[in-house]
C-alpha positions in Angstrom: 0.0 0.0 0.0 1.4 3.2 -1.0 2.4 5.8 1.7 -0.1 8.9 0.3 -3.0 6.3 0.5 -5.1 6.6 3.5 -7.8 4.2 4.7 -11.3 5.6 5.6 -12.3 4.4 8.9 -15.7 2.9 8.9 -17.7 5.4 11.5 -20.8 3.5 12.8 -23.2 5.6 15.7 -24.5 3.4 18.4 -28.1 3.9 18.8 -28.1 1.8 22.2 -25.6 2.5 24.6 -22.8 0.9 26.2 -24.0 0.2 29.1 -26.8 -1.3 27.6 -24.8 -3.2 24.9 -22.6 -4.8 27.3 -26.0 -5.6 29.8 -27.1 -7.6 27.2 -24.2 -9.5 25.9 -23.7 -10.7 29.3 -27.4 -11.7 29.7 -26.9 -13.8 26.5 -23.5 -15.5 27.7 -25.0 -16.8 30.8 -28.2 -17.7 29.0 -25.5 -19.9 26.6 -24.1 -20.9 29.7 -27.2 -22.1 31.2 -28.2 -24.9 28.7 -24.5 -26.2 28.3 -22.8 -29.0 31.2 -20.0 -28.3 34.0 -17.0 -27.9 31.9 -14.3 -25.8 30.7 -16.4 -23.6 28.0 -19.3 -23.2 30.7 -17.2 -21.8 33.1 -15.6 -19.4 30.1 -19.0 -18.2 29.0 -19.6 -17.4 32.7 -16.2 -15.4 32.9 -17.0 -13.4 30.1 -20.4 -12.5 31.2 -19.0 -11.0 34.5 -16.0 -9.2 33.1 -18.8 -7.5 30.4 -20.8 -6.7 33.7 -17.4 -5.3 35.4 -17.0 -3.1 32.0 -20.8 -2.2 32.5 -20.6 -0.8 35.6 -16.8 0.6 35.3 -18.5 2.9 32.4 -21.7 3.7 34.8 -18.9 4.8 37.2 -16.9 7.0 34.5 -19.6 8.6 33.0 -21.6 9.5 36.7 -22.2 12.8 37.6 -20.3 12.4 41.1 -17.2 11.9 39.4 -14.3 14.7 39.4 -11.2 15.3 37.8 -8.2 15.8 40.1 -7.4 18.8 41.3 -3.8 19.5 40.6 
């Protein structure tokens, strides 16, 4: 690829947001999770449902109202 060619980035707007998104990817993981035996990929689907919860409520926490930026 030559040097003065530049890729266009592909700019998509959510109309749902993160919080939301991320809600209800975990929802679906542990609904997966549900119908599948103990095992190895059970247990992975549950892991990835929480850490989308952790990233759910991590970006309820950035985006609050109570939160301030240090004072220097």
């Amino acid at each position: 690829m030559s040097a003065s060619v530049k890729k266009k980035r592909n700019h998509v707007r959510q109309t749902i947001s993160l919080q939301d998104r991320l809600a209800a990817f975990a929802r679906d993981l542990v609904e997966m999770a549900a119908s599948m035996p103990e095992g190895a990929e059970r247990d992975s689907l549950l892991r990835r449902a929480r850490t989308a919860e952790i990233a759910a409520d991590i970006d309820d926490w950035v985006s609050s109202a109570g939160l301030q930026p240090p004072t220097p």
